[in-house]
N, C-alpha and C positions, 0 to 999 in steps of 0.2 A: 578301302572306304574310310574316310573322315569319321571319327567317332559321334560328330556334331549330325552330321546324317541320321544315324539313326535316334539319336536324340529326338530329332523332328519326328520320326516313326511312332517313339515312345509318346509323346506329346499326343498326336495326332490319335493313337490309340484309348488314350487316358481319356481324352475329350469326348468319344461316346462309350456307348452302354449295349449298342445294337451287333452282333453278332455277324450279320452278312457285312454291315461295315469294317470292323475290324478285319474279319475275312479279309476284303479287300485291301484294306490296309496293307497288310504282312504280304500278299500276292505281288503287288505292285512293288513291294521293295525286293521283293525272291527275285523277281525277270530280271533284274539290274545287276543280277550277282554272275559272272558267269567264272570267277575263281571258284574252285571247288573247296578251299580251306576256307577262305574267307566265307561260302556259303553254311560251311560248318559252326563258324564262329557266328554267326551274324544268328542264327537258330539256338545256340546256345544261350548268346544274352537275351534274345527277344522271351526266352523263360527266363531267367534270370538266375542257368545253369552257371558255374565256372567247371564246379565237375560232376562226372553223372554220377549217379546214386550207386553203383559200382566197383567207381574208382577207389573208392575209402581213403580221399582226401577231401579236408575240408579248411575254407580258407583261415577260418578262427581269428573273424574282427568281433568286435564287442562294443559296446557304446560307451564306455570307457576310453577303449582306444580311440576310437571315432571323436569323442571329445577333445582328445589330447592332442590331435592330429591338426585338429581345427586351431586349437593353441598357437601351434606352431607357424602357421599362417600369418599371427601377429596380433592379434587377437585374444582378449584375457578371459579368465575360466568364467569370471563371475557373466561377462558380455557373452559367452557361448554358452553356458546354461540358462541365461535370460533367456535367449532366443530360443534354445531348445523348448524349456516349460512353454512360452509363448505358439509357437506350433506345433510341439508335441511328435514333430518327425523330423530327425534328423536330418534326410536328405533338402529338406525343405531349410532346415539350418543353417547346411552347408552352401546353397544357393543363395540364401540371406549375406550370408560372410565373402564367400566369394567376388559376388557383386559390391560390395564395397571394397575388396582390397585391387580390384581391378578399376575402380577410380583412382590409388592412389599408387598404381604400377601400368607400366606397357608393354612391361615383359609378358612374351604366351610365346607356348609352341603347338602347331597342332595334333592333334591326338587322332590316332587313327583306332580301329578298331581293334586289330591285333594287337597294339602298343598295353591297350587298356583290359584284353581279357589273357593277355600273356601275364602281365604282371600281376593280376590278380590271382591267375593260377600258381605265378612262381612263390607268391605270399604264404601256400599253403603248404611248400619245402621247407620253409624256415622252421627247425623246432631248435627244441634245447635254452641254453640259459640264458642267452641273448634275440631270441627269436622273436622276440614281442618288440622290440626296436627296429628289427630287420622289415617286420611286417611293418611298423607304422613305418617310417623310411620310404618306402615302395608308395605308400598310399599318399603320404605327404607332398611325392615328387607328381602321382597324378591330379593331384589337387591345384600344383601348381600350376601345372601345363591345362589347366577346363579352366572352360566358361561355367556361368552361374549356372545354366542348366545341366551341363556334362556334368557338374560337381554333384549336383541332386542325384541323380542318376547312377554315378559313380558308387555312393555314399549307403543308398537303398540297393543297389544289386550286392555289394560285399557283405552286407546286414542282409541280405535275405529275404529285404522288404519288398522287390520293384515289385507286383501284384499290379498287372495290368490289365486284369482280368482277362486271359489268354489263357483256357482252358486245354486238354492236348486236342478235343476237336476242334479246335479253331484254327491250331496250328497245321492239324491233319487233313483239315480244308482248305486251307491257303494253298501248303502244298500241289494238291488235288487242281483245284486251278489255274495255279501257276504252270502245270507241267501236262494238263488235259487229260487228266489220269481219275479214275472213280476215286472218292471218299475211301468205300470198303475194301480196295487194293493199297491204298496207303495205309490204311490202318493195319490189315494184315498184315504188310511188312513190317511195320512199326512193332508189332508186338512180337515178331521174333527178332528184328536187330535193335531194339528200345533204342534208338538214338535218330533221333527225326533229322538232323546234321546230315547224318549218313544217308537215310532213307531219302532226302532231298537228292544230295551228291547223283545217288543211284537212277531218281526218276530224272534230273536233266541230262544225264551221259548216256543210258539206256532204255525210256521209259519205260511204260508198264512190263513188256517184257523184262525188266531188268530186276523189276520190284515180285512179279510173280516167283522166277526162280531164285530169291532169297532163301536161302536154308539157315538151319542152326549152328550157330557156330560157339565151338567149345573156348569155354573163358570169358563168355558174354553171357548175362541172364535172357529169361523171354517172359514175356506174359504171360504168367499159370492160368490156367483157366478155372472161370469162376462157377461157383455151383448155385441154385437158384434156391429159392426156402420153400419147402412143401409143406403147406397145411395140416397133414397127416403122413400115416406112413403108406396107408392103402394109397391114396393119391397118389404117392407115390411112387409108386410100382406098377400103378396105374402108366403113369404119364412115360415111366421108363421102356416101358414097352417090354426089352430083355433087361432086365435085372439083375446087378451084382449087387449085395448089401455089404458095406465096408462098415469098421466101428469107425466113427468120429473121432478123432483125439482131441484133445483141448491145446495143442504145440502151436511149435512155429510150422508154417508152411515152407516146405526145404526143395530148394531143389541143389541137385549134385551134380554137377559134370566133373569127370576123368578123362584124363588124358594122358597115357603113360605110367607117369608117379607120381603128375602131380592132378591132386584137385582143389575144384572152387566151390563152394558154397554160398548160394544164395538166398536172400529172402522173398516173399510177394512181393514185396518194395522195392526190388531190384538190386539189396545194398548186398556188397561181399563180404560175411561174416567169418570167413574161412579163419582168420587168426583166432576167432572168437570161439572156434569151438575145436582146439589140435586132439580131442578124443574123439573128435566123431570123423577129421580128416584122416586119422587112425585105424577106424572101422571101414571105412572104405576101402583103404588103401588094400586092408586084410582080406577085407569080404568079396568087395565086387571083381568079378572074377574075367570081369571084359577089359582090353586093351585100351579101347575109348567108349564113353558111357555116358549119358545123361540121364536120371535117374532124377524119381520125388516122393515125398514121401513127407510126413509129419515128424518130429522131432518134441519130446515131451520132458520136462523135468520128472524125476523120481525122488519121495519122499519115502523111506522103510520100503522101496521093494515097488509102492503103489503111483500112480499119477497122484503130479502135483498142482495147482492149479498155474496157470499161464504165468502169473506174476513171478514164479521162483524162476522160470527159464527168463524172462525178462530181465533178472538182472544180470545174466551171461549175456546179452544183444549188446550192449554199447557198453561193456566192458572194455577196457585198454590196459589196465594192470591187474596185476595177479592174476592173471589168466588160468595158471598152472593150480592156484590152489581153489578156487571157484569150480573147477571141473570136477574136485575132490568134492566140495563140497553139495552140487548140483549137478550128480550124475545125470546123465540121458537116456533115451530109449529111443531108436530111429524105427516110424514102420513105413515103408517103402509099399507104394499103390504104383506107379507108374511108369512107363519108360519109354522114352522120346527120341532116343541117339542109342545106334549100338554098332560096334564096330564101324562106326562113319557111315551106317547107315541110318537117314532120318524115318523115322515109324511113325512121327505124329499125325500122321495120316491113316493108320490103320485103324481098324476098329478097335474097342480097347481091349476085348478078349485075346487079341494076339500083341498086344501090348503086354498087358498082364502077365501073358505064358511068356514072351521074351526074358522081363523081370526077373522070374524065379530060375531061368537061366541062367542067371550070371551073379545070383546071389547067393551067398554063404551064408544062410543064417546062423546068428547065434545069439540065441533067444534069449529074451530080456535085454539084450540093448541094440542087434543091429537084425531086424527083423521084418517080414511082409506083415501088411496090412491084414490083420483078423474077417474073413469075408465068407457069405454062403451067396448059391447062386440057387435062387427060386422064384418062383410069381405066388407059392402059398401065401396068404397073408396069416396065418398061425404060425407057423416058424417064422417067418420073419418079426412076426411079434417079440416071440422068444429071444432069438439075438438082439433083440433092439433094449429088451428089458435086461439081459444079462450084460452087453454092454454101459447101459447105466448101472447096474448094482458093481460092477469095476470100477467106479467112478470115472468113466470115459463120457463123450459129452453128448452122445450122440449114435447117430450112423447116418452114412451117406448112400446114396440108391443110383449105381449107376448103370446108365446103358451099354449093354457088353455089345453092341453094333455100330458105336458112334466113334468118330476121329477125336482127337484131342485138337480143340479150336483155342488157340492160345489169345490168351485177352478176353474171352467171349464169355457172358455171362447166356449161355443157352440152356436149353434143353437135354443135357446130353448126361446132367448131373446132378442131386435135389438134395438137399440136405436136410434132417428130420434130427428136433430137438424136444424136449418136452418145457422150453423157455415161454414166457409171453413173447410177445414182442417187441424187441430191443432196436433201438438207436446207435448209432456208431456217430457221434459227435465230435467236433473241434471245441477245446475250451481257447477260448479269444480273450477273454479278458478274466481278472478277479477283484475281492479285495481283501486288506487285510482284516485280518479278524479283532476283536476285541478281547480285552480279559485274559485269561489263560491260554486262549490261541491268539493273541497278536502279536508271536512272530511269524506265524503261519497262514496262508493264503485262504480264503474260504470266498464262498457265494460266484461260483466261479459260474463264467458266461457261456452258455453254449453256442456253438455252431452249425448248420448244415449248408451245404452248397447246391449251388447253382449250376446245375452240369455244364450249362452252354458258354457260362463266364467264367468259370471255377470259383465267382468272388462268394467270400463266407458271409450267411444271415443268419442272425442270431434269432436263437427261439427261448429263450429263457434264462433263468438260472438255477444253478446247483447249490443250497447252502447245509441242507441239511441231510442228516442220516449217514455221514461219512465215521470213521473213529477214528479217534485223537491218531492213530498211524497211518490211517487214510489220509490225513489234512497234512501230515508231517508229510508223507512221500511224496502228494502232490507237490507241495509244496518247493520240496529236491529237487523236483521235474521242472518247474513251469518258473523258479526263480532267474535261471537263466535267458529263461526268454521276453523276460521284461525289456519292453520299448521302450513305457516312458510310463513316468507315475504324477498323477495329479493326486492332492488330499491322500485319499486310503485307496483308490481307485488305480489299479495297474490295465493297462494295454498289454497283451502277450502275444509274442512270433507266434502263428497258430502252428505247431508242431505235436503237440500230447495229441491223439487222440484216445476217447475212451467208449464205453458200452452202455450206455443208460436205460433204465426201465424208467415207466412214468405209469401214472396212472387215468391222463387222457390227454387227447389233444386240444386244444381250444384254437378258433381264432382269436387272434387279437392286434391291434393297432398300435402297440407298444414295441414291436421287434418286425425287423426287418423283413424277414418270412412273412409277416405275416400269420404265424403260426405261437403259441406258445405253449410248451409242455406243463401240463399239472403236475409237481411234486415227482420230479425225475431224481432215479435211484441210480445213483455209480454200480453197476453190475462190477465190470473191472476195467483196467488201463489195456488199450492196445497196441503195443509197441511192433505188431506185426503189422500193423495197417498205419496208410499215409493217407494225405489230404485227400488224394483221386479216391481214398478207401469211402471217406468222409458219405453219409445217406442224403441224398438230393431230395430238393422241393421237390421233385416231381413225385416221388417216394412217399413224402411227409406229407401230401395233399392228398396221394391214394389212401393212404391209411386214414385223412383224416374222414372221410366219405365213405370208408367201409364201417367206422364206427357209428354213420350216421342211421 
């Protein structure tokens, strides 16, 4: 397939906003595919994947480079930063420059699709001392062979911008259509082989039967399942029917798969941290006491012996040097709730009480770092009081209330799990934009933009801003965090890749006609940074309209 094709797809998509449209969109270009890689690839850019969140490659262009590239083209810095400031998106840059330097050439080749997501993956081999040349090289040559629009296109998929408002329901309904398959049979699949590529493959070669008998498969992540917020704890136990009360930890959410000697480590996010934590690939290796194993459980920093709050294990996530002395510095404690895979057999179909007992089968505990999950199983609501209170004077963040009768539904945010805090009610936000601060903080980032999304489109709507009640090491770390992901700066005012997201208190909703939503939060407080959650993590209109109606 001509890379210029799906161009026209991206085009066509970008030009509405309506959700069964796009649908249709991506459907009408799925029937045309009938290679099976290229259906792979063609799914990969229409997100504006090169690699899945998994892989732990990444292509690493920068707007720097993307500047320099444009350069090279023939074109002077001061002529590509005009343009730049003047549209403030690069890819939009690139199609500016392009279209002029193909007035003043006839040289093209055309680009197909493979051409353009091979070489973008191969961009992200190159490391070491010369690797930053090698990369732009690669991009320079596909610059040359696009038209104005391939160039745009090109330009915003490597940067991580294309946002086509292609949410994964949209993509998990195309599918659906394309292949005459339900919605909630793709979706299912989808969250045990996270790769819609694949899941495509599967429903035109086999369909639904093909997508039903997907199993887990060791050295891929899945969709953990999600737990719902219970108002109380009685509610709680209420709604659980059969009742197991676990402590809450404040960690990353872990899952483990084993496989012989070797294991994988993943996050909710689906990324593979396994380099990132060789003490806890250690523990496993020791403890679990199964052949092949899938296994989850929470993962927490330790400060003197005690939980630490999330932000100390965060800076072990997207670690890549000194690995070995950060482990030292930011012990662990793993407490293991579940088990999915055992001996190549899949359980996540069992209830969880025979999950649970599978677990402690194959676990070696050794308390204080590689350990089950603290749990009573009752319907009193006096003991369960007890453990609720005694888990917070631990400084743990919580307990969860789960039903010992229910299957483990991966991706599902059901019934089967509630989670009980003694919090207000908090926000999980994107910060989209900031700016720089004045005074003693203008080197650093303040009044930063929030975001919530749009389930149906995934595109992010701003509900406010953040500028106060943070401390000077608050504005400094954001700062670390969100400097890289500057897009383009006008005056003091920065555009940011939306990637931090964080945890906000506020103290009401309001409407209002100033932000996108719709919505604007009163005097929203940084709880903390969530580096365990991604945009999909991100709280919906639909969310932020419920609650604004429960306050009324």
């Amino acid at each position: 397939m001509e890379y210029s094709e799906l161009v026209k797809v991206y085009e066509k998509l970008e030009s509405t906003a309506k959700k069964l449209e796009k649908t249709s969109i991506i459907a009408d270009l799925l029937i045309t595919l009938r290679d099976d890689e290229e259906l792979r690839i063609v799914l990969a850019l229409l997100q504006g994947k090169i690699y899945h969140e998994s892989e732990e490659m990444q292509v690493g262009i920068a707007n720097k480079m993307v500047i320099a590239s444009l350069e090279k083209l023939g074109f002077s810095k001061k002529e590509v930063l005009a343009i730049f400031k003047d549209t403030g998106d690069l890819g939009l840059s690139a199609e500016k420059l392009v279209k002029k330097k193909r007035q003043m050439s006839l040289f093209s080749k055309t680009l197909s699709v493979e051409k353009v997501y091979d070489s973008m993956r191969e961009m992200a081999t190159h490391t070491g001392k010369s690797s930053q040349s090698r990369k732009q090289n690669i991009l320079i040559e596909l610059l040359n062979f696009s038209g104005p629009n391939e160039a745009k296109y090109i330009i915003r998929t490597v940067l991580e911008e294309l946002r086509l408002g292609i949410a994964e329901g949209l993509i998990r309904d195309a599918i659906a259509k394309t292949y005459g398959i339900s919605p909630e049979v793709v979706e299912g699949a989808y969250n045990l082989k996270t790769d819609f590529g694949e899941v495509a493959v599967i429903a035109k070669d086999h369909g639904v039967e093909g997508l039903v008998d997907i199993k887990i498969e060791l050295g891929t992540p899945i969709k953990v399942m999600l737990a719902e917020k219970s108002e109380n704890l009685e509610q709680a136990l209420m709604d659980a029917e059969e009742p197991a009360i676990e402590v809450k930890y404040d960690g990353l959410r872990t899952l483990i798969e084993k496989k012989g000697d070797r294991i994988w480590i993943f996050t909710r996010r689906l990324e593979n941290v396994t380099k990132q934590f060789p003490d806890l690939v250690k523990l496993c290796k020791e403890n679990i006491t199964a052949e092949n194993a899938i296994v989850e459980g929470e993962t927490i920093a330790l400060k003197n012996g005690k939980p630490a709050p999330f932000q100390e294990l965060s800076k072990r996530i997207h670690r890549k040097y000194d690995i070995k002395d950060m482990s030292t510095e930011i012990p662990i404690q793993v407490n293991l709730f579940d088990c999915l895979l055992v001996e190549g057999r899949q359980i996540i179909d069992r209830p969880f009480h025979e999950r649970r007992d599978a677990l402690q089968k194959i676990i070696r505990v050794q308390n204080g770092s590689f350990q089950l999950a603290e749990e009573i199983r009752t319907k009193d609501v006096s003991l369960a009081e007890d453990f609720y209170k005694k888990a917070l004077k631990e400084g743990q963040e919580g307990v969860m209330v789960k039903n010992l009768n229910k299957p483990y539904q991966a991706g599902k945010r059901v019934g089967n799990m509630y989670k009980v805090k003694p919090e207000k009610e908090t926000l999980d936000v994107a910060i989209t934009g900031a700016q720089w601060g004045e005074g003693k903080r203008a080197n650093w980032l303040s009044s930063f933009i929030l975001s919530i999304r749009d389930e149906e489109t995934g595109e992010l709507l701003e509900i406010g801003k953040m500028g106060t009640g943070l401390t000077d090491e608050q504005f400094k770390e954001a700062t670390d965090l969100l400097k890289p992901l500057i897009e383009f700066e006008k005056e003091n005012v920065v555009k940011l890749r939306p990637s931090v997201i964080i945890e906000v208190g506020y103290q009401e909703i309001q409407k209002s006609p100033n932000y996108k939503s719709g919505f604007a939060l009163r005097f929203p407080k940084l709880i903390r940074f969530r580096d365990d959650k991604s945009l999909e993590d991100v709280d919906t209109l639909e969310r932020l309209e419920r609650l604004f109606k429960k306050r009324l």
